[in-house]
BALOBA-1460 file (C-alpha; in Angstrom, 3 decimals):
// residues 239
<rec num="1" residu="x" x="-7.839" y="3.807" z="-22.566"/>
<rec num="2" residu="x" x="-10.221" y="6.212" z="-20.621"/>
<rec num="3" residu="x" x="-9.121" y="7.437" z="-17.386"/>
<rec num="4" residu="x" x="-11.364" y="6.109" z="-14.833"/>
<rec num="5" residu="x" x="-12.761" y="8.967" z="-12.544"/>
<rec num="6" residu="x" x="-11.374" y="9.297" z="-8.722"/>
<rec num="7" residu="x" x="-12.013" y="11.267" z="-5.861"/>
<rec num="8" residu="x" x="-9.119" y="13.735" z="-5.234"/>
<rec num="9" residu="x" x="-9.509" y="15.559" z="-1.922"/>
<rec num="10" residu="x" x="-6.947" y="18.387" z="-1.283"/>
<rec num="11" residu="x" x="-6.240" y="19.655" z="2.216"/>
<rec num="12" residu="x" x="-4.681" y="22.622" z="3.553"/>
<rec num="13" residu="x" x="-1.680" y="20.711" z="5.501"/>
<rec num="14" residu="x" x="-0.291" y="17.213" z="6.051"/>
<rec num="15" residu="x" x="-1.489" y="17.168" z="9.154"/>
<rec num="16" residu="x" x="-4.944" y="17.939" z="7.954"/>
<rec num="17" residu="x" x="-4.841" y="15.562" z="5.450"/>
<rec num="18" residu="x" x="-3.683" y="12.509" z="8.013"/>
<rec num="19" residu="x" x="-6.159" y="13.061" z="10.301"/>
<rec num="20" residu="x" x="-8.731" y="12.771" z="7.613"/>
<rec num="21" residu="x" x="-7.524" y="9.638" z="6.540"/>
<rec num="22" residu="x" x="-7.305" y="7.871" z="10.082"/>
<rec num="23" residu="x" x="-10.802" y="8.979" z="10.918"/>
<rec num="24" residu="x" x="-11.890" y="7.329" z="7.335"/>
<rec num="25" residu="x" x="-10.018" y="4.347" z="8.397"/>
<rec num="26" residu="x" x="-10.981" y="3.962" z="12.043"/>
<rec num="27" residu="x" x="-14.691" y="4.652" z="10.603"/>
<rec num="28" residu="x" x="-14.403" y="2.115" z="7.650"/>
<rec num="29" residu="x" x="-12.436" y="-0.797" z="10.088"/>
<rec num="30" residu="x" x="-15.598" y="-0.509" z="13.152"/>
<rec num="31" residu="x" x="-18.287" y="-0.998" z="10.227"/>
<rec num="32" residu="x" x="-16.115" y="-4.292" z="8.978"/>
<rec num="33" residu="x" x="-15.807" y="-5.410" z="12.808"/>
<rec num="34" residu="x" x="-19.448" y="-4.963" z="12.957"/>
<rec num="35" residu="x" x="-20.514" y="-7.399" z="10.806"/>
<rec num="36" residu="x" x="-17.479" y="-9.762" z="10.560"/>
<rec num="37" residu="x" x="-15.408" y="-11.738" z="12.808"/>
<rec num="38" residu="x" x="-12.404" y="-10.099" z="11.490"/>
<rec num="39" residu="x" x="-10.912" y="-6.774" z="9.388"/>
<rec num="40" residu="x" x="-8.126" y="-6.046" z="7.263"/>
<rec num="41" residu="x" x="-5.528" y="-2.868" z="6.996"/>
<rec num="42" residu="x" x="-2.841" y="-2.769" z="3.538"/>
<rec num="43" residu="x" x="-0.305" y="-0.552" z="5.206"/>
<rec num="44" residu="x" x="3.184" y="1.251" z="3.193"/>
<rec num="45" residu="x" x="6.096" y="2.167" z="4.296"/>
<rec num="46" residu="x" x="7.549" y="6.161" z="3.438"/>
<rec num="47" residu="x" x="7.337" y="8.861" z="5.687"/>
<rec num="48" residu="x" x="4.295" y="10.408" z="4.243"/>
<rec num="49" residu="x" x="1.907" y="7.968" z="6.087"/>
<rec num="50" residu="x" x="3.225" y="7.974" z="9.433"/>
<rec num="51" residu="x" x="1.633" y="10.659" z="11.332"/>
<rec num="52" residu="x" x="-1.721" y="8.187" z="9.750"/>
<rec num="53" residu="x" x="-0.224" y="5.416" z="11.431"/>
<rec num="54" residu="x" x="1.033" y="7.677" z="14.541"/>
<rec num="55" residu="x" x="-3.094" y="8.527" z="15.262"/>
<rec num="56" residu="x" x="-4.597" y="5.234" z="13.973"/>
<rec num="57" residu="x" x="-2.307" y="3.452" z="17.017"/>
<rec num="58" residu="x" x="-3.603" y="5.472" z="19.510"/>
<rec num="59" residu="x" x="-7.466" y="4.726" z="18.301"/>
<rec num="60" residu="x" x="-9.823" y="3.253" z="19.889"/>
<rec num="61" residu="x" x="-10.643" y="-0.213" z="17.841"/>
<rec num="62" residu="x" x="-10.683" y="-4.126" z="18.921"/>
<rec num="63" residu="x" x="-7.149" y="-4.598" z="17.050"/>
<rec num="64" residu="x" x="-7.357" y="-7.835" z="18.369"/>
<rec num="65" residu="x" x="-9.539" y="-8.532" z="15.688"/>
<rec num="66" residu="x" x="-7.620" y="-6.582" z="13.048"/>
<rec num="67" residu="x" x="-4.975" y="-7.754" z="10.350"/>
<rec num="68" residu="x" x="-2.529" y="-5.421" z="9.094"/>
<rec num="69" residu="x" x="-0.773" y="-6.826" z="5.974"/>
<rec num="70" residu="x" x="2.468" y="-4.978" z="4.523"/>
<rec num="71" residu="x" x="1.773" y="-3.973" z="0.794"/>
<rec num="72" residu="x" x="5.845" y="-4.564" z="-0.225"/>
<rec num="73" residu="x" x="8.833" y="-5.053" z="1.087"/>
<rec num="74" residu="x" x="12.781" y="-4.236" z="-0.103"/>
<rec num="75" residu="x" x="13.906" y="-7.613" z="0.502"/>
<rec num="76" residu="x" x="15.942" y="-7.073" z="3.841"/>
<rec num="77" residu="x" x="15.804" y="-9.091" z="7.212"/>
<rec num="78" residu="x" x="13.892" y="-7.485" z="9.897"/>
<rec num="79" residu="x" x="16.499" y="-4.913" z="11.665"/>
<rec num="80" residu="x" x="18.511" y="-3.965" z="8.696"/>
<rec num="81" residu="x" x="18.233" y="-0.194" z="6.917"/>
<rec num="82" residu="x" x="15.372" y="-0.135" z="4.428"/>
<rec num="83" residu="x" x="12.786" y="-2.966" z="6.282"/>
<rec num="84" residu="x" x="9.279" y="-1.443" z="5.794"/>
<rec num="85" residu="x" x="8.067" y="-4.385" z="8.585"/>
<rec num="86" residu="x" x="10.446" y="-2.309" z="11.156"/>
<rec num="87" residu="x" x="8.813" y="0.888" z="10.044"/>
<rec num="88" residu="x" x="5.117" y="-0.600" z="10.726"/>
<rec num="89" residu="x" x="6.237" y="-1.861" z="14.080"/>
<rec num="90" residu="x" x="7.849" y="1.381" z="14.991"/>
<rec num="91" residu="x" x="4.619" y="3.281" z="13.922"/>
<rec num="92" residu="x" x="1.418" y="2.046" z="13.767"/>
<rec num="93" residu="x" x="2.411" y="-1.245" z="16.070"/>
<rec num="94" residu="x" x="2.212" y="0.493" z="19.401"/>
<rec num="95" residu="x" x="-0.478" y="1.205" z="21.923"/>
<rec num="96" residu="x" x="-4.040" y="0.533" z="21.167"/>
<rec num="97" residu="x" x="-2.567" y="-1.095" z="17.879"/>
<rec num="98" residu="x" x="0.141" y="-3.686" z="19.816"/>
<rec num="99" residu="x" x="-2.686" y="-6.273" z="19.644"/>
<rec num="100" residu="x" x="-3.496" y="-6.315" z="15.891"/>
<rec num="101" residu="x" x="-2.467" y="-9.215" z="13.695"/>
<rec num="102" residu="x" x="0.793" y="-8.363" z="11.388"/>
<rec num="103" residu="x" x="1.392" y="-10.033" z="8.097"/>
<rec num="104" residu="x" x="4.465" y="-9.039" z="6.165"/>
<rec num="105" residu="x" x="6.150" y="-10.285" z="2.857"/>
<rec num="106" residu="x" x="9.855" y="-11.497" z="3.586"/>
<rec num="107" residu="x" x="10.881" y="-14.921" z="3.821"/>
<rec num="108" residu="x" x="13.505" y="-16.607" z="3.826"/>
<rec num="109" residu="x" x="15.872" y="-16.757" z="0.611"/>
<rec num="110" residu="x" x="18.157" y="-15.071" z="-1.467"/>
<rec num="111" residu="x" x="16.270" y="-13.323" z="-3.499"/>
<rec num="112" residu="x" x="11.949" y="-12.392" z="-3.615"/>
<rec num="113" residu="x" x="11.395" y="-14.916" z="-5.973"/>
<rec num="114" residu="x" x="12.114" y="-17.473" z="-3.204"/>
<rec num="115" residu="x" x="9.504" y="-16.082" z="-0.460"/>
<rec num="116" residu="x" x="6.978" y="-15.757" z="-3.280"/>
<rec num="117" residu="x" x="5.362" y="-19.455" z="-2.032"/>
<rec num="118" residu="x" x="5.688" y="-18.756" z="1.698"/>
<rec num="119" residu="x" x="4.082" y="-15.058" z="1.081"/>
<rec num="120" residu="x" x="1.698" y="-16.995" z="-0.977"/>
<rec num="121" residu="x" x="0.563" y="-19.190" z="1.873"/>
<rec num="122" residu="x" x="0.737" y="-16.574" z="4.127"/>
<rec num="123" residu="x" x="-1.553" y="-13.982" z="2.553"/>
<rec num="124" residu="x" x="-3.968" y="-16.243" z="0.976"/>
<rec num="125" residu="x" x="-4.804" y="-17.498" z="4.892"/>
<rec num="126" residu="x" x="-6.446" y="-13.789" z="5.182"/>
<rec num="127" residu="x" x="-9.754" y="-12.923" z="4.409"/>
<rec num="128" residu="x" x="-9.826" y="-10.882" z="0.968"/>
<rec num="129" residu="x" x="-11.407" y="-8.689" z="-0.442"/>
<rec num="130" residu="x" x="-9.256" y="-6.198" z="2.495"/>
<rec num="131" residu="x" x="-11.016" y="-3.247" z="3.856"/>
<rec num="132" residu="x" x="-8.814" y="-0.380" z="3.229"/>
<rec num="133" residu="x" x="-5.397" y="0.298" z="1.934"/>
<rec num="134" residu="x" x="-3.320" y="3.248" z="2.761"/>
<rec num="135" residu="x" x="-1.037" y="3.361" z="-0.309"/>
<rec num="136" residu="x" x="1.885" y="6.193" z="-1.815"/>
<rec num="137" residu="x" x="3.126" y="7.431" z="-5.008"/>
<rec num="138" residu="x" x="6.464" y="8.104" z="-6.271"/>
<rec num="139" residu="x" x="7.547" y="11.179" z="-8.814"/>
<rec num="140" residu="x" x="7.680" y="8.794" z="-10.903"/>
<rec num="141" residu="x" x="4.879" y="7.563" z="-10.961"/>
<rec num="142" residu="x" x="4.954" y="3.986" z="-8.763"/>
<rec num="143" residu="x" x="3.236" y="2.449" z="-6.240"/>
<rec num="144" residu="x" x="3.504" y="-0.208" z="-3.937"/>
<rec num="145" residu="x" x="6.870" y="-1.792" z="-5.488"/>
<rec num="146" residu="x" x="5.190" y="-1.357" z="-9.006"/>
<rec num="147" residu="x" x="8.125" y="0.827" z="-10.333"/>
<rec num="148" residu="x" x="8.635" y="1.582" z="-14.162"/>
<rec num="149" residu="x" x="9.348" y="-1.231" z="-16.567"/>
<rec num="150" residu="x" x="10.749" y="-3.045" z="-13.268"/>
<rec num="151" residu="x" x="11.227" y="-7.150" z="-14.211"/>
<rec num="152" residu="x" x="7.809" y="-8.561" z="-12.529"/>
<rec num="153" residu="x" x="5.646" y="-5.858" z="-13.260"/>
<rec num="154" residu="x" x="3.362" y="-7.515" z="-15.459"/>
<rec num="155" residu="x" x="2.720" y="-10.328" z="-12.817"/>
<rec num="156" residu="x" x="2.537" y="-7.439" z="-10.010"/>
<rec num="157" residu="x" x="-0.370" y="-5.577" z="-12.558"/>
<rec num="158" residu="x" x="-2.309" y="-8.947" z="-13.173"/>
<rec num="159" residu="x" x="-5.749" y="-8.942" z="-11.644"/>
<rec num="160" residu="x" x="-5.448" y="-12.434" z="-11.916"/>
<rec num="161" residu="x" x="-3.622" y="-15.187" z="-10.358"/>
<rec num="162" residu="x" x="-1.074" y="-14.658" z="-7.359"/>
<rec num="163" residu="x" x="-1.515" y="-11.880" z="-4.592"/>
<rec num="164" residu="x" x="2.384" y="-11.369" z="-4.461"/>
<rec num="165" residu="x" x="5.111" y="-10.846" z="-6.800"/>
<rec num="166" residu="x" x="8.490" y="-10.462" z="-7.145"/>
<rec num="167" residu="x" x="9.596" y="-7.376" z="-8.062"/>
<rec num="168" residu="x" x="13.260" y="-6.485" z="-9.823"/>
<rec num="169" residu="x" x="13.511" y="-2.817" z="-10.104"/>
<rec num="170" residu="x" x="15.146" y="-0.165" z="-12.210"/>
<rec num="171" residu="x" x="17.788" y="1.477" z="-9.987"/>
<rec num="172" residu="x" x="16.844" y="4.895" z="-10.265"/>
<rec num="173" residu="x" x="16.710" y="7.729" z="-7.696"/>
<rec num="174" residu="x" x="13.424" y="6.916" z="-6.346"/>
<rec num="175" residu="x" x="14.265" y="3.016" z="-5.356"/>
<rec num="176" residu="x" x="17.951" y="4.013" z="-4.039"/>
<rec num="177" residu="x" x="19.957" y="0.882" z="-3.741"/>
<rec num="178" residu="x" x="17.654" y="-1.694" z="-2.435"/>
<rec num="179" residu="x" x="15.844" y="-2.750" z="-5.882"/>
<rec num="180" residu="x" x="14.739" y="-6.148" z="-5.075"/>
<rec num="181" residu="x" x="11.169" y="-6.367" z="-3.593"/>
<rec num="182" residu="x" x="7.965" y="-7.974" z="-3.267"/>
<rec num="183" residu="x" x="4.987" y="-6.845" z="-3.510"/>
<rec num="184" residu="x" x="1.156" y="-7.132" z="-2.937"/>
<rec num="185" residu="x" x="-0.735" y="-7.321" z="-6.862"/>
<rec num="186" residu="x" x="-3.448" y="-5.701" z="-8.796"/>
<rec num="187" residu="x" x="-5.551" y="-8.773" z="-7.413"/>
<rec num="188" residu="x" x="-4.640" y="-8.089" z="-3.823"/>
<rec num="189" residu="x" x="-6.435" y="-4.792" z="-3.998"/>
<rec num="190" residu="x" x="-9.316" y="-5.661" z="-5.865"/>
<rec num="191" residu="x" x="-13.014" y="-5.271" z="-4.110"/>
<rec num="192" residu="x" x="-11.040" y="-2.401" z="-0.993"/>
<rec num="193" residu="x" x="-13.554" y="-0.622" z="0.484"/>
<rec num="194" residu="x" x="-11.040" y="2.079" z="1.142"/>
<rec num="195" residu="x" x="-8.519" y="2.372" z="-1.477"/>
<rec num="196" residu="x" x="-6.407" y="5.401" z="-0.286"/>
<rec num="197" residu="x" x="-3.848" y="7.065" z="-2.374"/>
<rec num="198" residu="x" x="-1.961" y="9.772" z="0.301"/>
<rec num="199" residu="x" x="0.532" y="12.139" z="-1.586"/>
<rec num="200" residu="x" x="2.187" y="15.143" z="-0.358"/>
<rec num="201" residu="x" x="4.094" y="17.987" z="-2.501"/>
<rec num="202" residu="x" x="3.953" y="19.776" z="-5.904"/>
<rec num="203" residu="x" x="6.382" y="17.135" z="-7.745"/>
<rec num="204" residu="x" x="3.572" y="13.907" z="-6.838"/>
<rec num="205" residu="x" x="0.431" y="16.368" z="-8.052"/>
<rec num="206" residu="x" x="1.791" y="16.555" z="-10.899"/>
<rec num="207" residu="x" x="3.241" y="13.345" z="-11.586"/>
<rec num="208" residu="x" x="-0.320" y="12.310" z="-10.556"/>
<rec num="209" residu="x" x="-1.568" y="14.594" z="-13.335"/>
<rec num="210" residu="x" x="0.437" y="13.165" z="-15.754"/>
<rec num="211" residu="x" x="-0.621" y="9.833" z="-14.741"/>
<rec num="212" residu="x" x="-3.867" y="11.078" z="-15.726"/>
<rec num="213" residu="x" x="-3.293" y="10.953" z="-19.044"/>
<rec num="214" residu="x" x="-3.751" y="8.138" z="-21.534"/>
<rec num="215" residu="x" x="-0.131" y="6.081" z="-21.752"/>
<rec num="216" residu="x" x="1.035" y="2.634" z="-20.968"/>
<rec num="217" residu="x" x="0.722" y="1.712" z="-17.082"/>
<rec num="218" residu="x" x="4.476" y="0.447" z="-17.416"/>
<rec num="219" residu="x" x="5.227" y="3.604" z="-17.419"/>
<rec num="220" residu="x" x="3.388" y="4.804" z="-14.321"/>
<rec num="221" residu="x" x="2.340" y="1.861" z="-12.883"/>
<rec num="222" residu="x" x="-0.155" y="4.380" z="-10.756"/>
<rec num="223" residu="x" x="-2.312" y="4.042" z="-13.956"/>
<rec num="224" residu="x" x="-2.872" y="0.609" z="-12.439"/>
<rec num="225" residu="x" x="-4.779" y="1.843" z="-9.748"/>
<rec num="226" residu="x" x="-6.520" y="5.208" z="-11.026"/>
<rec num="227" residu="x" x="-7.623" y="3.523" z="-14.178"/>
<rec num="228" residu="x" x="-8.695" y="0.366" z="-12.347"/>
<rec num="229" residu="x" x="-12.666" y="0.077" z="-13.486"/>
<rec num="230" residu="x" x="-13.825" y="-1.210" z="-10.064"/>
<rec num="231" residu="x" x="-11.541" y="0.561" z="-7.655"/>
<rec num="232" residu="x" x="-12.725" y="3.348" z="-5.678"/>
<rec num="233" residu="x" x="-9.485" y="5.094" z="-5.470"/>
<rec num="234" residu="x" x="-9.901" y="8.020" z="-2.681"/>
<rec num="235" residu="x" x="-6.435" y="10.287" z="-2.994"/>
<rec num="236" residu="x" x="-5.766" y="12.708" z="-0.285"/>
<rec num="237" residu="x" x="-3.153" y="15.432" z="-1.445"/>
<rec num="238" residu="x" x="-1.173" y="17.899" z="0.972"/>
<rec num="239" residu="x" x="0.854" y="20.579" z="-0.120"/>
């Protein structure tokens, strides 16, 4: 399989790199409000996007008029440890942004599988294709809840069919305890106008180079996204 080409823009600092990326969304978001009713913001959880989500709260946009959808979820209840929806509302969910539209993945039920109809319903009331994403990577190589030979990464990779899945992971390192997800799909990202991969460190440049090369996206699910043929995958690194 080739590797699809992406833009990879380094920056001298995180900070650096996060205010680049707000200004690209806050730019990207008032062309989408200028010629539709509404606009639409993927957001992750991790602490490498928050001072993103720290600056894009505090901008200037009719968030009104703006849905912010969760791209996964460890399947906890709002409040406990681990609730990416608590993370957004502590974050990005404040000032300027208190008025925008929120749309997160858990529902009800034991286990992700049994939110997958209500996230269903949910998501598919937006308006896709979304405007931008502001997506992570893993050392080893995941993204979203996409993690290595997880059970439900196939349906999570499809760029068919549903725009969530239910995601069993590996426990490994990287997912701690909390394996069971859900997660946005291949599909829910397809046609982004900004698709924006932010990574900080040594260990994620080179896990991203190694994702780089040909192999099976099981293995990196990241491979999803960088060797997507449409996808305009924008990835802002930081030391």
């Amino acid at each position: 399989m080739a590797i699809m080409p992406d833009r990879f823009e380094p920056f001298e600092n995180s900070d650096a790199a996060a205010s680049a990326l707000a200004d690209a969304v806050a730019q990207t978001l008032r062309g989408a409000l200028a010629t539709r009713r509404r606009a639409s913001l993927i957001v992750s959880g991790g602490s490498t996007p928050e001072p993103v989500y720290r600056r894009l709260s505090v901008t200037n946009l009719d968030w009104a008029r703006i849905d912010v959808v969760l791209a996964d979820e460890r399947w906890v209840a709002a409040g406990e440890e681990g609730s990416n929806a608590d993370f957004i509302r502590r974050t990005l969910l404040t000032s300027n942004a208190a008025d925008a539209a929120f749309t997160e993945l858990k529902s009800p039920g034991a286990r992700p599988a049994d939110g997958l109809q209500a996230g269903e319903a949910r998501l598919s009331a937006l308006n896709w294709p979304a405007d931008c994403a502001i997506l992570g990577m893993g050392d080893d190589g995941h993204t979203l809840s996409w993690f290595p030979r997880a059970d439900g990464l196939e349906d999570a990779l499809s760029a068919y069919g549903s725009l969530c899945a239910a995601i069993s992971a590996r426990p490994s390192p990287v997912t701690g305890p909390l394996t069971e997800r859900i997660t946005l799909t291949l599909r829910a990202l397809e046609g982004v106008k900004l698709c924006a991969l932010l990574i900080r460190g040594s260990a994620k440049r080179a896990a991203l180079e190694k994702a780089r090369l040909p192999g099976p996206a099981r293995d990196m699910p990241v491979r999803a996204l960088l060797n997507h043929p449409s996808l305009d995958l924008q990835i802002f690194w930081s030391p």
